[in-house]
C-alpha positions in Angstrom: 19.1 -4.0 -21.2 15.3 -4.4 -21.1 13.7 -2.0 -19.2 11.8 -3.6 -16.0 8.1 -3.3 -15.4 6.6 -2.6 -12.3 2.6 -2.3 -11.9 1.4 0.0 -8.7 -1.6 0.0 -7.5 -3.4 3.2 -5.9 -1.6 5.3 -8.1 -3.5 8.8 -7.9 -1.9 10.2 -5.3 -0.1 9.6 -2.0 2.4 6.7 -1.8 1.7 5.6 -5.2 2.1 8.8 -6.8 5.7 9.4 -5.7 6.6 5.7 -6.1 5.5 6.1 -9.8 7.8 9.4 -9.5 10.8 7.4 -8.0 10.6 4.0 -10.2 10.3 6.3 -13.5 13.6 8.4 -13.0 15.4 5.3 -12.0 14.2 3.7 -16.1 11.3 1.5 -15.3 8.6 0.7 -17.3 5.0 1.6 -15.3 1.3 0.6 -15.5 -0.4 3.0 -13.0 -4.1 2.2 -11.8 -6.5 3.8 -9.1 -10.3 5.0 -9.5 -9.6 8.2 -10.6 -9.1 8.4 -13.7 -8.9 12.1 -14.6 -6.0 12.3 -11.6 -4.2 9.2 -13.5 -4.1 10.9 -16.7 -2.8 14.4 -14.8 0.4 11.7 -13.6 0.9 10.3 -17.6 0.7 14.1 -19.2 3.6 14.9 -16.3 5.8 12.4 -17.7 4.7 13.2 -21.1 5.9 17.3 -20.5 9.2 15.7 -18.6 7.8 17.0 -15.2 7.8 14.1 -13.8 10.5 11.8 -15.5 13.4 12.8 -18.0 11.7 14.5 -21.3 11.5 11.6 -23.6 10.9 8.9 -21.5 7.3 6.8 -22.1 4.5 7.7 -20.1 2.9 5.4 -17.9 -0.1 3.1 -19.1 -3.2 4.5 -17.6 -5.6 1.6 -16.3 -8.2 3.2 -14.1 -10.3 0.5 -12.3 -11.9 -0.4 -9.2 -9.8 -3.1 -7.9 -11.9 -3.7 -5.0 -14.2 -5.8 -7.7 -12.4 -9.0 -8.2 -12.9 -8.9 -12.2 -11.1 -5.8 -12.3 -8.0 -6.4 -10.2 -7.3 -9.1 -12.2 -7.6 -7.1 -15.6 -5.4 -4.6 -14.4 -2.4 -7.2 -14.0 -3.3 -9.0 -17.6 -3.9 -5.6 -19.3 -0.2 -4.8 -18.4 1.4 -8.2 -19.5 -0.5 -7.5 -22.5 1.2 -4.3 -23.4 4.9 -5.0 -21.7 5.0 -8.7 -22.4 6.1 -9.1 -19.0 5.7 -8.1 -14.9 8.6 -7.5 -13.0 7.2 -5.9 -9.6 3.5 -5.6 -8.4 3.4 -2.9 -6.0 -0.2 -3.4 -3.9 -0.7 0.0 -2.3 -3.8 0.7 -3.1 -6.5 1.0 0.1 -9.0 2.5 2.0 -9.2 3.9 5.6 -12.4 4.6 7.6 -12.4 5.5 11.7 -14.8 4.9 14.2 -16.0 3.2 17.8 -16.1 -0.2 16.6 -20.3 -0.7 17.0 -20.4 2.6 15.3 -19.0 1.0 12.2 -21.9 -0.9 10.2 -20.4 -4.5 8.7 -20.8 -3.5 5.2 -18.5 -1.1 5.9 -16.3 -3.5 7.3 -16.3 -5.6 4.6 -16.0 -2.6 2.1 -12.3 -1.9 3.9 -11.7 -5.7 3.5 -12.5 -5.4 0.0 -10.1 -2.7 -1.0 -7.0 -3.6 1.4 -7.5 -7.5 1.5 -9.5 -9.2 -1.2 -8.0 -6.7 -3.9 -4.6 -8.0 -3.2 -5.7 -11.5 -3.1 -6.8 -11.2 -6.5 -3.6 -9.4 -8.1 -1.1 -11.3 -6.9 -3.3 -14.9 -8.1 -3.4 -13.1 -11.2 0.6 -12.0 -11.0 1.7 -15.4 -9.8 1.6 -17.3 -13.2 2.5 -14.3 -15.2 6.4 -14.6 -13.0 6.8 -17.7 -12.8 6.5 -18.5 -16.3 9.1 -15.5 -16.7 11.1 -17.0 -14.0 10.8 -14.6 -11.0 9.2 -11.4 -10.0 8.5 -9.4 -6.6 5.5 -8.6 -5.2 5.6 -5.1 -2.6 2.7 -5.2 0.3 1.9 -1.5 1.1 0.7 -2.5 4.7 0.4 -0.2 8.0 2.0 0.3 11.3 -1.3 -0.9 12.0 0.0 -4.4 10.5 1.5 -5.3 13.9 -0.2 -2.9 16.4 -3.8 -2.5 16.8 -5.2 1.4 17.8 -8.1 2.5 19.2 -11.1 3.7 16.1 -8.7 1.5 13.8 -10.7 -2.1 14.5 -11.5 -2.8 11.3 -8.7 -1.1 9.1 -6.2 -2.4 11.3 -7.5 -6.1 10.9 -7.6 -6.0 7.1 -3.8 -4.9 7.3 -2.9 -7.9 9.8 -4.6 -10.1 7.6 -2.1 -8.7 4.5 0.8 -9.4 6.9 -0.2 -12.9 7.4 -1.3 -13.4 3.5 2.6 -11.8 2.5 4.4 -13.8 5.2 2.9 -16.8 3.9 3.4 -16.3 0.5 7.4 -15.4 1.0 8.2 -18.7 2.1 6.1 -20.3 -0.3 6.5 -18.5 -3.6 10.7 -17.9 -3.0 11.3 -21.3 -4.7 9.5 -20.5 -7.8 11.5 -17.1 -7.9 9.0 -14.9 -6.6 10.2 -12.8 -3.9 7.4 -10.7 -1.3 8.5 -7.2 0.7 5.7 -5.8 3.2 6.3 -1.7 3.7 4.6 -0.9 6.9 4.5 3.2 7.3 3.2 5.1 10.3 1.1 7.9 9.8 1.8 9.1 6.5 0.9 12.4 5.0 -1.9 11.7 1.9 -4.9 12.0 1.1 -6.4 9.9 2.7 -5.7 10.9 6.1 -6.5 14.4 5.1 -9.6 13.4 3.4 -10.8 11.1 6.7 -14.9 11.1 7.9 -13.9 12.3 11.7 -18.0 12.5 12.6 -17.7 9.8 14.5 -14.9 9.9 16.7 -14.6 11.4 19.6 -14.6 15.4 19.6 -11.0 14.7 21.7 -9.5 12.2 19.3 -5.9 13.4 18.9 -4.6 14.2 15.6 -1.3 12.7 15.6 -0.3 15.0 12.8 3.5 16.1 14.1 4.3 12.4 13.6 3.3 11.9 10.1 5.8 11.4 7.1 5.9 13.1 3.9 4.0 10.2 1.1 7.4 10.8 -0.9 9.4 9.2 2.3 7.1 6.7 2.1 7.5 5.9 -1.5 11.1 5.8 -1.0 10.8 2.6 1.2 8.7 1.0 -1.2 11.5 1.7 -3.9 13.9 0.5 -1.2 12.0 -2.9 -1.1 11.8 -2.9 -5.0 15.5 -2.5 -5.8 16.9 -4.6 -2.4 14.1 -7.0 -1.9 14.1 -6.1 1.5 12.0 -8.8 3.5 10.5 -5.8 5.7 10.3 -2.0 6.2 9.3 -0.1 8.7 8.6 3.8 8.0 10.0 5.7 9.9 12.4 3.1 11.1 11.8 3.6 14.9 8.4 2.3 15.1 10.0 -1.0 14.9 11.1 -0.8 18.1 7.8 0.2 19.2 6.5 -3.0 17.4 9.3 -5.1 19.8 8.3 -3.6 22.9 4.2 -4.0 21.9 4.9 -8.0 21.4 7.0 -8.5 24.5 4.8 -6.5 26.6 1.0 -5.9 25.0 -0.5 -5.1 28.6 1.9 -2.2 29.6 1.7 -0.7 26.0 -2.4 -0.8 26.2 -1.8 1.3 29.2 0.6 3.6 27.0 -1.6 4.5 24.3 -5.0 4.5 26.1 -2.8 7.4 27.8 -2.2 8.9 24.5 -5.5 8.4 23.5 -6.7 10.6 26.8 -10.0 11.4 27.1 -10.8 10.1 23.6 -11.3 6.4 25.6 -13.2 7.4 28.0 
């Protein structure tokens, strides 16, 4: 049986870290990309020392990029054709996440977020498209937000270039399933990585909550997004019961405004 090959995005820690973890016990074949990469080649030498796959077992191909520039988001999903000879699953988890009042936030910075969680994906999954089709199927994983369906207060922007993601993966699932190609949008909460951890708080308000006690672990997070690779699973929510939250948001937006300004305390006022 040929191995399957999966590229993930965002791979230098977090979410795409473990799902590198996960997919590489389980046989697959990996390309791993993210800026960094110094932290890309610390994942490959782990495989390489059995750490972080069975002893023996190849080492991911290293593609460090900036896929926030178009040229490179598309090299990344070529350069890995070009060594497998084929492209089973994109995973697009790479992003970026910035916090602040809304007027506080200057528009290049806007766009910068847009760039990295938006346009990025755009241009991978044009560039995965023809490579899966020709092969005769493929599946493409959004890494999205719970911000996807629910907007939060200091999230304006971030939380806009994940709805936009939504719409761009439910879209494409209706129009990509008859050439083979299937989409799965993974939508965690508050998840423990990085970039939380590593988050500019100078401009929110001294009282912003921290919401750490409901954050999950990155590798909880990564199992979803294996979840979603092996079961094609149309949508994930992480932890499960923020879907619920998502129901009662749609069917009544005004009463949960009042619910989370509540949370948000004297941050909003």
């Amino acid at each position: 049986m040929i191995p399957k090959v999966a590229l993930i995005t965002g791979a230098s820690s977090g979410i795409g870290w473990e799902t590198a973890k996960l997919l590489a016990a389980r046989g697959w074949r990996l390309a791993v990309t993210a800026r960094r990469k110094a932290r890309l080649d610390t994942l490959a030498n782990g495989f390489e020392k059995g750490d972080e796959c069975p002893r023996g077992e190849r080492p991911p191909l290293v593609l460090p990029a900036d896929i926030s520039q178009p040229d490179q988001a598309r090299a990344v999903v070529l350069s890995t054709v070009a060594h497998f000879g084929r492209l089973d699953v994109l995973v697009n988890n790479a992003g970026i996440l910035r916090m602040s009042p809304f007027m506080d936030m200057p528009v290049d910075e806007m766009r910068e977020i847009f760039e990295t969680n938006f346009w990025a994906t755009i241009e991978t999954v044009r560039a995965a498209i023809p490579v899966m089709e020709k092969q005769g199927g493929g599946h493409i994983v959004q890494v999205g937000s719970g911000v996807s369906r629910r907007g939060l207060p200091f999230m304006a922007a971030y939380a806009a270039s994940k709805f936009a993601l939504l719409g761009l993966t439910e879209g494409l699932r209706m129009e990509l399933a008859p050439k083979g190609i299937t989409m799965s949008l993974v939508l965690p909460g508050g998840t423990e990585t990085e970039m939380p951890a590593n988050l500019d708080r100078s401009r929110l308000p001294p009282t912003y909550p921290s919401h750490e006690r409901s954050r999950v672990s990155a590798e909880r997070a990564a199992r979803a997004v294996v979840k979603a690779v092996e079961g094609k699973n149309t949508e994930i929510h992480v932890p499960w019961w923020n879907r619920p939250g998502i129901w009662f948001s749609t069917l009544f937006p005004s009463l949960a405004d009042r619910l989370i300004r509540r949370s948000y305390g004297k941050a909003l006022k």
